[in-house]
Structure formats: structure tokens, C-alpha cells
The first five atom37 places (N, CA, C, CB, O) and aatype in JSON, in Angstrom:
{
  "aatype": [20, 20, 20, 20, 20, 20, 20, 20, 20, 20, 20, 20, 20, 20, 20, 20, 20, 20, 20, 20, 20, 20, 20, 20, 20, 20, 20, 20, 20, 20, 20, 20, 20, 20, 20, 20, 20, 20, 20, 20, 20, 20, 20, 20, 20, 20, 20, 20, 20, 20, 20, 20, 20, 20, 20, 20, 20, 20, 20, 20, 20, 20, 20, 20, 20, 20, 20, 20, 20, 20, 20, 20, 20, 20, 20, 20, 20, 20, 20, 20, 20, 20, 20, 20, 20, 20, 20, 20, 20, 20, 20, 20, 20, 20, 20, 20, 20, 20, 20, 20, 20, 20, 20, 20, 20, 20, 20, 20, 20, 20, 20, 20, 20, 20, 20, 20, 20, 20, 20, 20, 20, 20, 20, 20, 20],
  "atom_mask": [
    [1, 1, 1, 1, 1],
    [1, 1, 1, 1, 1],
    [1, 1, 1, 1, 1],
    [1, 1, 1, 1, 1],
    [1, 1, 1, 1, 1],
    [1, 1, 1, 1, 1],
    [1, 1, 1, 1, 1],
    [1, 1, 1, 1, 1],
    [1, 1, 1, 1, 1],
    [1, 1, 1, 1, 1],
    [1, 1, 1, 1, 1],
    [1, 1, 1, 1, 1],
    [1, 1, 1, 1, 1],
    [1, 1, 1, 1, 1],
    [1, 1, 1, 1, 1],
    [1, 1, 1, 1, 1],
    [1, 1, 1, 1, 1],
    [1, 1, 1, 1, 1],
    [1, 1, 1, 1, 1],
    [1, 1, 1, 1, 1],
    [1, 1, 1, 1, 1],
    [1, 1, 1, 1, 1],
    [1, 1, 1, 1, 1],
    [1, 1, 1, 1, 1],
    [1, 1, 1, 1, 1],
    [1, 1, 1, 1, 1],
    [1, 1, 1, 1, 1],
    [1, 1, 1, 1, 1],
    [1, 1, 1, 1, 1],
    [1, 1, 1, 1, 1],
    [1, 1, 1, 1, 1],
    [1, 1, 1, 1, 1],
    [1, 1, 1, 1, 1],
    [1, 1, 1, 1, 1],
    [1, 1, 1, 1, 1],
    [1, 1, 1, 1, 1],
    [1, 1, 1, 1, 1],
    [1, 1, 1, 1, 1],
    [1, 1, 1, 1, 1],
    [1, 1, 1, 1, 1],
    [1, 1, 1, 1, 1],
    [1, 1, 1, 1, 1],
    [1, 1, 1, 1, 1],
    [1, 1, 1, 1, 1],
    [1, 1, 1, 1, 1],
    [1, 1, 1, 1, 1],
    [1, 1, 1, 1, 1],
    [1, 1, 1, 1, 1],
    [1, 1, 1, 1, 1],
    [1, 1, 1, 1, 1],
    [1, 1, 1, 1, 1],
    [1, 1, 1, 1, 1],
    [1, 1, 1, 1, 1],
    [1, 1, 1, 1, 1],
    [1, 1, 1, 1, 1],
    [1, 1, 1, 1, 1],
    [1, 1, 1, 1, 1],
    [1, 1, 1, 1, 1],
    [1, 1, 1, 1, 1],
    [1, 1, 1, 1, 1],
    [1, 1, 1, 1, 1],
    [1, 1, 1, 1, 1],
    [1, 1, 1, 1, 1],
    [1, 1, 1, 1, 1],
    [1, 1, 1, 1, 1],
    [1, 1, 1, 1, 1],
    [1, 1, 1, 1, 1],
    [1, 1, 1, 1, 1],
    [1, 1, 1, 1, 1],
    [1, 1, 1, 1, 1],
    [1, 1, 1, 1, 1],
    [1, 1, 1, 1, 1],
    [1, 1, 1, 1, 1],
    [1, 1, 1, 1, 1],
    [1, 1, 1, 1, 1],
    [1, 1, 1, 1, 1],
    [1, 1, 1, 1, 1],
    [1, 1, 1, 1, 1],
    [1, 1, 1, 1, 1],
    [1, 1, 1, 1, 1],
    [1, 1, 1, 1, 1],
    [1, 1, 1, 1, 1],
    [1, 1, 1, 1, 1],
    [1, 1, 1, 1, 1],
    [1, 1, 1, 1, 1],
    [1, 1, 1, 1, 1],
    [1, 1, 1, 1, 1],
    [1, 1, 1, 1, 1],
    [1, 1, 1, 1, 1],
    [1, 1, 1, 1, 1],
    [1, 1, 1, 1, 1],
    [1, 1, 1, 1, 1],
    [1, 1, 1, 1, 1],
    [1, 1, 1, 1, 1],
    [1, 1, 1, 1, 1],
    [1, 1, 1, 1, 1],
    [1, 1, 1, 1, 1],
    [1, 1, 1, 1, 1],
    [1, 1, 1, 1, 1],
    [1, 1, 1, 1, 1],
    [1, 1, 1, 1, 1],
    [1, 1, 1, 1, 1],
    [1, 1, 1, 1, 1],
    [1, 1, 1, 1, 1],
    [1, 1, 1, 1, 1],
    [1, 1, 1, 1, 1],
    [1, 1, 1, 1, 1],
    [1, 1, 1, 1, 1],
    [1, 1, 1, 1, 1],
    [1, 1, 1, 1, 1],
    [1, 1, 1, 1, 1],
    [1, 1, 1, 1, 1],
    [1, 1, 1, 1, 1],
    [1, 1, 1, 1, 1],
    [1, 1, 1, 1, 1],
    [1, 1, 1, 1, 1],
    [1, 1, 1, 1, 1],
    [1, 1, 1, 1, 1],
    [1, 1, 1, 1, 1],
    [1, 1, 1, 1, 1],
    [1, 1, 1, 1, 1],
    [1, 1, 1, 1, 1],
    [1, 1, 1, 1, 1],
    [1, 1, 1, 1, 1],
    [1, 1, 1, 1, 1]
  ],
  "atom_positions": [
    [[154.53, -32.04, -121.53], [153.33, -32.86, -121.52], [153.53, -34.01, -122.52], [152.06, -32.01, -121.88], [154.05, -33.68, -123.58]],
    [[153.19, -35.4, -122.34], [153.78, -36.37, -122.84], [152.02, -36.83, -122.96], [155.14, -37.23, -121.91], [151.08, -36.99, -122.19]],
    [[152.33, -36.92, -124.68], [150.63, -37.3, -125.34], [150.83, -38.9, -125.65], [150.1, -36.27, -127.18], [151.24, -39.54, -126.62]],
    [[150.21, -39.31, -124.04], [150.05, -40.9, -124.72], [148.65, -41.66, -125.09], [150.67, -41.92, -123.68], [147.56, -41.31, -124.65]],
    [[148.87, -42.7, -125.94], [147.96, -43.32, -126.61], [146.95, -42.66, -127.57], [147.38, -43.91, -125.76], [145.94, -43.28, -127.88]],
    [[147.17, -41.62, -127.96], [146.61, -40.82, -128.58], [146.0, -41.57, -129.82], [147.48, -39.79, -128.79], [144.79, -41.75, -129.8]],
    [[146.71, -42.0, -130.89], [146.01, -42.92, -132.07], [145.49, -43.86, -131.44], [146.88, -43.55, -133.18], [144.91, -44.61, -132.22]],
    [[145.42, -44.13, -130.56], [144.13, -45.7, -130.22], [142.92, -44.86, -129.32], [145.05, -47.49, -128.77], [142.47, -45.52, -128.38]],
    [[142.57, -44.03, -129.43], [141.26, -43.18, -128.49], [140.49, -43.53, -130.02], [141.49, -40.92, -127.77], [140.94, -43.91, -131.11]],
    [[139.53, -43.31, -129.68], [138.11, -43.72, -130.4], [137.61, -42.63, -130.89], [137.0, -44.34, -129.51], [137.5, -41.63, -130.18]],
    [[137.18, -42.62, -132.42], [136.26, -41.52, -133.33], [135.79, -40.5, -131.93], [134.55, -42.44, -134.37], [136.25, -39.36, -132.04]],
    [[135.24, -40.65, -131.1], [134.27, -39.98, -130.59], [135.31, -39.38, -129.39], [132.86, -40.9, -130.21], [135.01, -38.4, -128.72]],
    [[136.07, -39.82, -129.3], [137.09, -38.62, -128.31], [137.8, -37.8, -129.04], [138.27, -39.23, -127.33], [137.94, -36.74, -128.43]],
    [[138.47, -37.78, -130.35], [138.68, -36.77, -130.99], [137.99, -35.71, -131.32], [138.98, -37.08, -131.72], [138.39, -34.56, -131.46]],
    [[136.58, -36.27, -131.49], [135.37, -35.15, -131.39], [135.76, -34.26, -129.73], [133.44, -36.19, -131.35], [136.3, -33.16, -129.67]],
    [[135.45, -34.86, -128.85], [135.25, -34.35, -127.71], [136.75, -33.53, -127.4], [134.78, -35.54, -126.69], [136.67, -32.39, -126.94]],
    [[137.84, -34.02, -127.6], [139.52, -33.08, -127.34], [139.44, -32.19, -127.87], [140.93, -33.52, -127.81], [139.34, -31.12, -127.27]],
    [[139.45, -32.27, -129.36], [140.08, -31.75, -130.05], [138.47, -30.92, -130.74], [141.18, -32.8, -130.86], [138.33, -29.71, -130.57]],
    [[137.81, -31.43, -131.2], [136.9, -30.57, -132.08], [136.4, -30.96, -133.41], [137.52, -29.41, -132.32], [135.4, -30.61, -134.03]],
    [[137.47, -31.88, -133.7], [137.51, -32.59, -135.19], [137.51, -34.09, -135.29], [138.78, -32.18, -135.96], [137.7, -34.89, -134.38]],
    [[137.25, -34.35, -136.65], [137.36, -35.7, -136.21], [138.37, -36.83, -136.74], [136.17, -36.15, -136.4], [139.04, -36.49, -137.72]],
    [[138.57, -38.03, -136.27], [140.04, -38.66, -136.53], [141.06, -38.42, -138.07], [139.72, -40.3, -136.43], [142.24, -38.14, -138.25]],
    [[139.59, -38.76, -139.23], [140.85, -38.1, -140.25], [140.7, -36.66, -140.43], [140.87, -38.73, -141.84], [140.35, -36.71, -141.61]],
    [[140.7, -35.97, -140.28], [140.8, -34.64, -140.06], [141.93, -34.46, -139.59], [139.92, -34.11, -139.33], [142.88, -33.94, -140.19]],
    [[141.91, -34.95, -138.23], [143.12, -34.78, -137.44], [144.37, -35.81, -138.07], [142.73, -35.14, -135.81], [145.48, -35.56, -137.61]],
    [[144.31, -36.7, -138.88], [145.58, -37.51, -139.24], [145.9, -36.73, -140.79], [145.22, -39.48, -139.33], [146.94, -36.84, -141.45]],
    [[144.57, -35.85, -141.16], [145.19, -35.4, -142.45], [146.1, -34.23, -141.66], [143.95, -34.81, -143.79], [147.07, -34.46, -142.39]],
    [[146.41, -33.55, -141.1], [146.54, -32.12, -140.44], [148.1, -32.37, -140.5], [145.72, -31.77, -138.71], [149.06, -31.74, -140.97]],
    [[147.89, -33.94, -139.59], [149.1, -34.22, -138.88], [150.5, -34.99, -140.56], [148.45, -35.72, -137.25], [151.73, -35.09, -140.58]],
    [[149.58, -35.29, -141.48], [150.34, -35.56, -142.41], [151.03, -34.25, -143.12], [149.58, -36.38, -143.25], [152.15, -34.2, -143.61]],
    [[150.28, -33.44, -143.07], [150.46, -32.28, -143.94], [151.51, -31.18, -143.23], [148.96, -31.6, -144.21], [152.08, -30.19, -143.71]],
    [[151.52, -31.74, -141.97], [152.47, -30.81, -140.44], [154.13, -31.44, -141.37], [152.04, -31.93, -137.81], [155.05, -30.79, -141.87]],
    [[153.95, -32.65, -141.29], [154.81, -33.66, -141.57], [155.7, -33.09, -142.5], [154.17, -34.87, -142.04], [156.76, -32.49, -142.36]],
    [[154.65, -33.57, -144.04], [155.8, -33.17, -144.81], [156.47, -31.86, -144.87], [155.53, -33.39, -145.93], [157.69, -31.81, -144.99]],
    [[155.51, -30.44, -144.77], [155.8, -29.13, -144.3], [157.13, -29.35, -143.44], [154.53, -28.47, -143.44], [158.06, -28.71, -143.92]],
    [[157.45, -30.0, -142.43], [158.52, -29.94, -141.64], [159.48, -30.09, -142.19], [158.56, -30.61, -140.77], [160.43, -29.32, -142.29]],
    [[159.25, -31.6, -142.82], [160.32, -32.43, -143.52], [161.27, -31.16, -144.63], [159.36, -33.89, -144.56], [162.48, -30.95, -144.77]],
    [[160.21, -30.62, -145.17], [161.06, -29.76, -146.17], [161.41, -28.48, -145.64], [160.34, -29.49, -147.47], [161.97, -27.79, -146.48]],
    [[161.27, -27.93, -144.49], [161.6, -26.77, -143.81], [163.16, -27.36, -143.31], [160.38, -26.32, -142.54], [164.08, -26.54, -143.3]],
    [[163.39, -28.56, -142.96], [164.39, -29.05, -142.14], [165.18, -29.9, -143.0], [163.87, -29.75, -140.95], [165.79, -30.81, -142.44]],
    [[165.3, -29.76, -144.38], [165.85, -30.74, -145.38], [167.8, -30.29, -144.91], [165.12, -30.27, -147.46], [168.62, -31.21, -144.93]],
    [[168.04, -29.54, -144.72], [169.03, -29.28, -144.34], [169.65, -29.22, -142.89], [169.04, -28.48, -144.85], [170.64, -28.55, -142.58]],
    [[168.7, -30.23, -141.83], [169.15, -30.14, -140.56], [169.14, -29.2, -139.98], [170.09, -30.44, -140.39], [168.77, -28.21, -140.61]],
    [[169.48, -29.04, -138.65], [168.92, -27.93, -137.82], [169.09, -28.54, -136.67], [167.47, -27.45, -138.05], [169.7, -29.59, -136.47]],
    [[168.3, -27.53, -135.54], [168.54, -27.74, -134.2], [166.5, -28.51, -133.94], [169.22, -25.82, -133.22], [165.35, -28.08, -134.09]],
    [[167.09, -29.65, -133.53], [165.58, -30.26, -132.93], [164.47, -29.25, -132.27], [165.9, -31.36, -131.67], [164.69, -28.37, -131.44]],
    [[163.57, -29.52, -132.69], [162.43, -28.36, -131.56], [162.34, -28.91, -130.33], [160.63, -28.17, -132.01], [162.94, -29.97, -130.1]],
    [[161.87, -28.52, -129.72], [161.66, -28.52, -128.08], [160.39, -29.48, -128.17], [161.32, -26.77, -127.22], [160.24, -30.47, -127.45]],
    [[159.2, -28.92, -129.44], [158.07, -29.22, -129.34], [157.99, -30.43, -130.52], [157.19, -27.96, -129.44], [159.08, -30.61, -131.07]],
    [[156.99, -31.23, -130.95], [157.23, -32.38, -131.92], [156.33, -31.74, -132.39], [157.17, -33.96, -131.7], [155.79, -30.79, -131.82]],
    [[155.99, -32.25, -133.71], [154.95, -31.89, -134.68], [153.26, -32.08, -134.2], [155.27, -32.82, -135.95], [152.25, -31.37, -134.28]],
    [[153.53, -33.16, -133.78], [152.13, -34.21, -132.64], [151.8, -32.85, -131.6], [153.05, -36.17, -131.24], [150.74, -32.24, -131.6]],
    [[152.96, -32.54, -130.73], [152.39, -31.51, -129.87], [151.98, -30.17, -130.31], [153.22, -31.29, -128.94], [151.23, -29.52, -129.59]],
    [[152.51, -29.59, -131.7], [151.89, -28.48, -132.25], [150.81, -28.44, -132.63], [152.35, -28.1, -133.05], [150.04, -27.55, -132.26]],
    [[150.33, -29.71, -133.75], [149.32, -29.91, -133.65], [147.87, -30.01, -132.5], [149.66, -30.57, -134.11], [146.71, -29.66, -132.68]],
    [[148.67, -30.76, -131.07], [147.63, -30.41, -130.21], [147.46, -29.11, -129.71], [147.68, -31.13, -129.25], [146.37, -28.61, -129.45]],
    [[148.41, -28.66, -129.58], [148.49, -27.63, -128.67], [147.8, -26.06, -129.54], [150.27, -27.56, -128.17], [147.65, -25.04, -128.87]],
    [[147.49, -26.09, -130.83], [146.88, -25.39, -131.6], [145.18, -25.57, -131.4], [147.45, -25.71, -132.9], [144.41, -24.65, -131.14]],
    [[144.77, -27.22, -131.65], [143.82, -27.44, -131.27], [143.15, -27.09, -130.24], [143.85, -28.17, -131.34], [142.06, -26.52, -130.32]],
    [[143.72, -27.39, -129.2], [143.58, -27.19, -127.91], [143.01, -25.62, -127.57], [144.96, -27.52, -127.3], [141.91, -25.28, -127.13]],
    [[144.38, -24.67, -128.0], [144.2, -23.09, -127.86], [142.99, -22.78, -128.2], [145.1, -22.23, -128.67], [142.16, -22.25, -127.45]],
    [[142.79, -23.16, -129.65], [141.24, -22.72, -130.32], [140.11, -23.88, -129.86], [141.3, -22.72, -132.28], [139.08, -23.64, -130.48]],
    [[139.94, -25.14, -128.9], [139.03, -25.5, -128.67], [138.34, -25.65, -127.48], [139.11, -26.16, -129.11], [137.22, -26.04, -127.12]],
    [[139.5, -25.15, -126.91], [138.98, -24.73, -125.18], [139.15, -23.82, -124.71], [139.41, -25.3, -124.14], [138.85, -23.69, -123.52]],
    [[139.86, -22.48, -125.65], [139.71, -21.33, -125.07], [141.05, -21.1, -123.96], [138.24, -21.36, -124.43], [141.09, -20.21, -123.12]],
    [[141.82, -21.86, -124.14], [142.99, -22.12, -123.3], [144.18, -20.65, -123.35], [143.73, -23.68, -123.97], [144.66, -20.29, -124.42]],
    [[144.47, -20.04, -122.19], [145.95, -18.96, -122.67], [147.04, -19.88, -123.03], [146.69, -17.86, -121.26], [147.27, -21.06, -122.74]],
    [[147.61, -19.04, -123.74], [149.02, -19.78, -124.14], [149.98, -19.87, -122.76], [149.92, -18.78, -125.46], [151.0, -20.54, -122.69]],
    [[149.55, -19.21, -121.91], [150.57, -19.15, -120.53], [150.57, -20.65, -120.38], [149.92, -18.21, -118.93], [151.48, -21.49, -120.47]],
    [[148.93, -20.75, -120.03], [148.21, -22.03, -119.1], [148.82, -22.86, -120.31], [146.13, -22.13, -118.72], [149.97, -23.04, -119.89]],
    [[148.75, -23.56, -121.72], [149.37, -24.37, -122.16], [151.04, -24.51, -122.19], [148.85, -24.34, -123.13], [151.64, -25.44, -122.72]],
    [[151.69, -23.3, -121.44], [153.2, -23.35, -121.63], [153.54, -23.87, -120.85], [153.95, -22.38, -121.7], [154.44, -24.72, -120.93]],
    [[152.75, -23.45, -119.5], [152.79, -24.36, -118.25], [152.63, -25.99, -118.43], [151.61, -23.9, -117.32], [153.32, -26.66, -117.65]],
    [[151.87, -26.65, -119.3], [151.67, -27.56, -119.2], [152.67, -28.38, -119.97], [150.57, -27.59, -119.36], [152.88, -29.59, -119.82]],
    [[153.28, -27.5, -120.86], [154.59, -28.24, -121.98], [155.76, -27.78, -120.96], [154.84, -27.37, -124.02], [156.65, -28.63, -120.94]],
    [[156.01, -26.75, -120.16], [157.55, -26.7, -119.85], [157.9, -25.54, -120.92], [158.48, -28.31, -120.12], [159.09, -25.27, -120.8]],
    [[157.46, -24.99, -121.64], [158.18, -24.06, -122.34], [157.37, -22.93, -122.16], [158.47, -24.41, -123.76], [156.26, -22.93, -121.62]],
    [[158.14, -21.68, -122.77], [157.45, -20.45, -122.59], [156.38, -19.87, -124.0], [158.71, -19.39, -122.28], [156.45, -20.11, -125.2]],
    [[155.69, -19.27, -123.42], [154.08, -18.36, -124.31], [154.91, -18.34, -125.37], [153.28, -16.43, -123.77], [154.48, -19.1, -126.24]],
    [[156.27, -17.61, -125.81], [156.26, -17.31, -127.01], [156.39, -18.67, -127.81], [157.27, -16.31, -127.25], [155.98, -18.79, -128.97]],
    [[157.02, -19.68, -127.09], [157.64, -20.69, -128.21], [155.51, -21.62, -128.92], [159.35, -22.41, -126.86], [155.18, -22.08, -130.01]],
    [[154.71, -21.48, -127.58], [153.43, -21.84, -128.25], [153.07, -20.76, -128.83], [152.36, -22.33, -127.43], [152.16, -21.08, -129.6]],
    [[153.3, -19.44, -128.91], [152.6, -18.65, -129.48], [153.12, -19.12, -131.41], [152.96, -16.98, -128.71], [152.4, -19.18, -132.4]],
    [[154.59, -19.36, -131.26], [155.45, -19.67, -132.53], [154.76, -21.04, -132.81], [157.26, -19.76, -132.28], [154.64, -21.31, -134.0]],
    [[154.34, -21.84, -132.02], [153.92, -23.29, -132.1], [152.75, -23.06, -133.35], [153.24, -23.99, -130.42], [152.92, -23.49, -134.5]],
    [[151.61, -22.34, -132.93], [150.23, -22.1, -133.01], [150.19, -21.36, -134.61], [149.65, -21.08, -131.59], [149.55, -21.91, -135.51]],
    [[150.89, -20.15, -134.85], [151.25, -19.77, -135.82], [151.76, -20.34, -137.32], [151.83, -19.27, -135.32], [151.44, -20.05, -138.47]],
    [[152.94, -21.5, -136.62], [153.62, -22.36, -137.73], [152.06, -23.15, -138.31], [155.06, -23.66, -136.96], [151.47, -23.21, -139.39]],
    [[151.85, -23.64, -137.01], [150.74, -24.91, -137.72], [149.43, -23.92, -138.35], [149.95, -26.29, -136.17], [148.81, -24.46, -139.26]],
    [[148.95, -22.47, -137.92], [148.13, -21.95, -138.88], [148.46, -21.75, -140.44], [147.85, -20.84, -138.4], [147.78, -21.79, -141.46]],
    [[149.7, -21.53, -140.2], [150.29, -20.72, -141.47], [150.67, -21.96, -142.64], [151.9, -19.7, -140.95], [150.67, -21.79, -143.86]],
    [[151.01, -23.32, -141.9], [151.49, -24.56, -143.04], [149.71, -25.08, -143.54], [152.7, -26.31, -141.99], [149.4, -25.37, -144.69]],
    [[148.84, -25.08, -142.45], [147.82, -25.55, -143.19], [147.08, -24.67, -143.78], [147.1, -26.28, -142.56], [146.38, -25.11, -144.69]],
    [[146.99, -23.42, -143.52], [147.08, -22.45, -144.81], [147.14, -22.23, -146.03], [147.62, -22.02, -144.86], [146.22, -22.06, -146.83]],
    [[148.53, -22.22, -146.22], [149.41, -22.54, -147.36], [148.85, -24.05, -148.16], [151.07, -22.69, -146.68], [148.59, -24.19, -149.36]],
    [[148.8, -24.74, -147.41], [148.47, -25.93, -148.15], [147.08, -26.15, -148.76], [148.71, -26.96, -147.32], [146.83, -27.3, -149.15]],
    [[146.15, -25.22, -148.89], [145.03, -24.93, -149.1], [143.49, -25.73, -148.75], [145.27, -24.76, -150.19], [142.38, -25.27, -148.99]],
    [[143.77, -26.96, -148.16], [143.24, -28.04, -147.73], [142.05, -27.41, -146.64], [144.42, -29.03, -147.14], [140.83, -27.59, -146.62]],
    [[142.92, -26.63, -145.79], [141.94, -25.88, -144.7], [141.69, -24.8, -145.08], [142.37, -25.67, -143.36], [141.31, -24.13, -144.12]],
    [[141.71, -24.08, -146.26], [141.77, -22.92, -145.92], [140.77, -22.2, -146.26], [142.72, -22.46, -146.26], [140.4, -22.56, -147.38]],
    [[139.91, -21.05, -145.7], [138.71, -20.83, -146.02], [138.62, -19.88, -147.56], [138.09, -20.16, -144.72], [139.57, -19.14, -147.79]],
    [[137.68, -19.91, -148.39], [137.2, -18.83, -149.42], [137.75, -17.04, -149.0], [135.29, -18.97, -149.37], [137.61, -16.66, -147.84]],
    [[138.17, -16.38, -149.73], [137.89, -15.13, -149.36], [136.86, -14.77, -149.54], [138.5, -14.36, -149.75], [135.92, -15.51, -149.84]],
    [[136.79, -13.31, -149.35], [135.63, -12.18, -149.44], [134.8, -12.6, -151.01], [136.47, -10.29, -149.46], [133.82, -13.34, -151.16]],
    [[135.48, -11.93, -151.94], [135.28, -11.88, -153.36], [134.65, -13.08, -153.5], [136.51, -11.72, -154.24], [133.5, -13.23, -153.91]],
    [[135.73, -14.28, -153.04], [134.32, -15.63, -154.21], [133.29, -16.19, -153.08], [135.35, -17.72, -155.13], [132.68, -17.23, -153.29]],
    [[133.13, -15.49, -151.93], [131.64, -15.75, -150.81], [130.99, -14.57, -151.18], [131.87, -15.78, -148.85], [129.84, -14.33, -150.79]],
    [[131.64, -13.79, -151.92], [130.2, -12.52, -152.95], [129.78, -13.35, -153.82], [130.74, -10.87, -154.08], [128.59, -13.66, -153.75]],
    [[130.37, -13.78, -154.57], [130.35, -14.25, -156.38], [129.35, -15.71, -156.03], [132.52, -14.78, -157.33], [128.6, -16.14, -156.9]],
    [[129.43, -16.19, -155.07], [128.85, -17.29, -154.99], [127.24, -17.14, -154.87], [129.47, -17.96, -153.93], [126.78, -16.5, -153.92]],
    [[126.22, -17.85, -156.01], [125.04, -17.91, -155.64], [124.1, -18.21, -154.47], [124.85, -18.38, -156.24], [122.89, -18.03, -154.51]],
    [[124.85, -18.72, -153.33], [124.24, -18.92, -152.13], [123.66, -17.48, -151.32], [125.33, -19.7, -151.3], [124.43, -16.56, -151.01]],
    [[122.57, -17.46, -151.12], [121.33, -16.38, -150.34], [121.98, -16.55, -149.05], [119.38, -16.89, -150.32], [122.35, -17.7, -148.82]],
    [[122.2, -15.6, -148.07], [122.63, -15.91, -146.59], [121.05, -14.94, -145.98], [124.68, -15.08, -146.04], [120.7, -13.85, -146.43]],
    [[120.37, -15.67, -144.93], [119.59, -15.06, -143.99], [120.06, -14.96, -142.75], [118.51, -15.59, -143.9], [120.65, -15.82, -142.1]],
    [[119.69, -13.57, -142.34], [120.25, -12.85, -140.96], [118.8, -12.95, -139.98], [120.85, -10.9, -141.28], [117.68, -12.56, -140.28]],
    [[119.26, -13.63, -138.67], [117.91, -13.18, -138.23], [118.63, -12.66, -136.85], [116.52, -14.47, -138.12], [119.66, -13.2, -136.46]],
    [[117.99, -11.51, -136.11], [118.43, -10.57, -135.49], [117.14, -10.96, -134.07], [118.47, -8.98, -136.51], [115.91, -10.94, -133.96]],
    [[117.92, -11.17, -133.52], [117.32, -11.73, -131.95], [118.1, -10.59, -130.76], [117.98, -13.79, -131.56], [119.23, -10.64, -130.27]],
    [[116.87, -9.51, -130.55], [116.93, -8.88, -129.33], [116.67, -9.49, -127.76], [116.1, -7.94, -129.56], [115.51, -9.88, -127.61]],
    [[117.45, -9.62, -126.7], [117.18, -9.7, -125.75], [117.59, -8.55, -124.67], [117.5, -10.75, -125.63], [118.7, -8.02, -124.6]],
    [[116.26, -8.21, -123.7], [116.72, -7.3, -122.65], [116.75, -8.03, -121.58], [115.95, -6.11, -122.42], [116.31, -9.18, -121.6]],
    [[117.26, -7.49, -120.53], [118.09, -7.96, -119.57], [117.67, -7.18, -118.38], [119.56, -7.84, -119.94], [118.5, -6.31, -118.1]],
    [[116.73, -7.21, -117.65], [116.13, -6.36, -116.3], [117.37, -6.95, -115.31], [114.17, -6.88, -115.67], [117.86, -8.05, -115.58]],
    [[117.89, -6.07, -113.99], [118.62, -6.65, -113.37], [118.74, -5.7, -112.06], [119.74, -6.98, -114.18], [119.48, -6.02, -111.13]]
  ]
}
């Protein structure tokens, strides 16, 4: 799958693709970057996939609910290499702490009150 014109789509289609919005998505894609750069400081064998397509193709999985089959199909490669795709890019923006959510412990410790409200519906059928 060949992602064209992608940096010239407008604030409001990155909302709608992807889920996020433009710098969001150019910080992601910087942070994919250097992560690579230093995974590969010593050369290697090219990926199949570019950094640009991991990045989408992560997005994608988690914003449309997509199988990894149905996106392998659409790259030419097989489930595992997006399943490896999807993983790398969880695990670098992770690590980089930028995305990464609070644990358990400091969403206890934190003074914020959370309200639960519990909505029954029955279902005659």
C-alpha cells in the first residue's frame, strides 16, 4: 500500500484516519525515527515496511478495528510481520514516555474523585 500525499491532508482528516491529530501524529512519527535510527546504527537488512507505514498501520489496527490479516492484505506482507509492525511502534512510544499512560499506584495517589454511574438496560426480544 503506497501512502500518498499524506502530509498535505488537512488538520481535520487526520482526525477522521487516524484518530489523532496532525502534531500528534508528526510527534509519533519523529520519535519512530530516531528509535529506528539507533536500532539500525549498525546497518542491517531494509524492512519491507517504512516507519510512515508502521506508524499507519498501528493507527489504523486500533482505529478501525481492522484484523491484521485484512491490513496484510493490503501491504503485501504477512499477519506476523504487522503483528511485529504494531508491537515495535507500541513498545518505542512506550519507552519513550511521551505516550505513555500513569500506572495503577500514581491513578490511586492522585487526588482526583472518579464517579461511576451504572446504567441498566433490558432488552425484551
Amino acid at each position: 500500500m503506497v501512502i500518498n500525499n499524506l502530509f498535505a491532508k488537512c488538520y481535520i482528516e487526520y482526525l477522521e484516519l487516524f484518530g489523532i491529530r496532525k502534531p500528534t501524529f508528526e510527534k509519533m512519527l519523529k520519535i519512530l525515527e530516531s528509535a529506528f535510527k539507533k536500532l539500525h546504527k549498525q546497518g542491517g537488512c531494509p524492512s519491507r515496511l517504512s516507519i510512515l507505514d508502521k506508524l499507519v498501520i498501528m493507527l489504523s489496527y486500533y482505529h478501525d478495528y481492522r484484523t491484521m490479516q485484512n491490513i496484510a492484505f493490503d501491504y503485501g506482507v504477512s499477519k506476523s510481520r504487522i503483528c511485529d509492525a504494531v508491537k515495535w511502534v507500541e513498545d518505542v512510544l512506550i519507552k519513550n514516555g511521551t505516550f505513555a499512560l500513569p500506572g495503577r499506584k500514581a491513578l490511586q495517589k492522585s487526588d482526583v474523585e472518579y464517579e461511576v454511574i451504572l446504567n441498566e438496560a433490558f432488552f425484551r426480544g
